[in-house]
N, C-alpha and C positions, 0 to 999 in steps of 0.2 A: 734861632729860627722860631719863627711863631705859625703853630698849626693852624691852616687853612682850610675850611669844608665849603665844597661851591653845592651850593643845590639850584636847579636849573631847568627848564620846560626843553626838552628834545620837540624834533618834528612831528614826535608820537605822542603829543599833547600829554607826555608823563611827565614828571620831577624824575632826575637821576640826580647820580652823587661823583663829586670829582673829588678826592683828598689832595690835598697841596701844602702850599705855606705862601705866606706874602713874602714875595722878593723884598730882602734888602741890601745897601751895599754900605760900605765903611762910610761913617759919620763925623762928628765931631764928637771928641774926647775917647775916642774909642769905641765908640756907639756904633753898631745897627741902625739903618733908620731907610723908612721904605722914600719913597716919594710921595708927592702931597695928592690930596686925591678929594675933590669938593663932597661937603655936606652939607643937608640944609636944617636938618634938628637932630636933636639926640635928648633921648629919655634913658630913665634906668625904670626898673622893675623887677619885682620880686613875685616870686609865685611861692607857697609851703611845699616842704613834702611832702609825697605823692599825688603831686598835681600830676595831670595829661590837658592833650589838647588831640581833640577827636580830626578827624580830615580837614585841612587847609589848605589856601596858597598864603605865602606871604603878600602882604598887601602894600607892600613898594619893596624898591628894588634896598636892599640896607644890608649890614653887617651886623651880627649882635655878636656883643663879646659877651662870653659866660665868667662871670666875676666870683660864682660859685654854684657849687651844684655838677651833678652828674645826668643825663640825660639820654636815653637810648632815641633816635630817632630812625622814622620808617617809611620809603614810600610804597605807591599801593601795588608796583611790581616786586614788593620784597627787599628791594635796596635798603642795608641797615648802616650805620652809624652811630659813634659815641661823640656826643663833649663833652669835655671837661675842665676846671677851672683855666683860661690864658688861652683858649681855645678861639677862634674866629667862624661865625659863620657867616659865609657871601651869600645870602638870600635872593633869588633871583627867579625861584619859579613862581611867578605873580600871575600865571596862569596854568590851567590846562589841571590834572587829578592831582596833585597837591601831595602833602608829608601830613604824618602824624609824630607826635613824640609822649614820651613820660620820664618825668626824675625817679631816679633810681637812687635807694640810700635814703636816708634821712635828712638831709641835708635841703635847705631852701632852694630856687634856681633864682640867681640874683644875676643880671644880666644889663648891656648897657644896649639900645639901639641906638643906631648912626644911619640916618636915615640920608643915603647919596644922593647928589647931584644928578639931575639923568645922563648929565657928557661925565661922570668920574670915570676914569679909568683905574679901576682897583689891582694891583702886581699881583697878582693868583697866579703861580706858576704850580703846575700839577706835579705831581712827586713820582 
């Protein structure tokens, strides 16, 4: 199972939070493996310890996977959340009062974005 975090604009122009995981089903060689799902770039990036990022939206619709690093994130109704290392986030509130976050611990946040397709259909199944 690979932990899923959807964050998302409601009708209440808020970001909320859905916990999940990406669907997958039996593979080849014994694998897990979700379905394919379009992207059109991907970058990695690094922030040090105790970086933050003050109020935001994300600015397209992506995934970032946290490759290291621990990270409290927050929206401005109070909705909290953790990643951490093999974690997923479905970023999707690209509008409306946005999230904040800060790494937690010592540790860099090293992170990949996969910036989606606008038709992906990404397997977030809520938990």
């Amino acid at each position: 199972m690979i932990r899923c975090v959807r964050l998302w604009t409601g009708d209440d122009e808020a970001s909320h939070v859905q916990i999940g995981r990406l669907d997958m089903t039996s593979g080849r060689n014994d694998d897990l493996v979700s379905t394919t799902f379009a992207a059109t770039a991907v970058t990695v990036e690094e922030t040090a310890a105790g970086g933050t990022l003050a109020w935001h939206t994300a600015p397209v619709r992506q995934l970032v996977v946290t490759l290291a690093g621990t990270l409290l994130f927050v929206t401005r109704d109070g909705e909290q959340f953790r990643l951490a290392p093999g974690d997923v986030l479905l970023a999707e509130d690209t509008t409306g009062s946005g999230h904040q976050w800060r790494l937690e611990g010592a540790d860099p946040w090293r992170r990949m974005y996969i910036r989606l397709d606008a038709d992906a259909q990404v397997p977030f199944v809520v938990d």
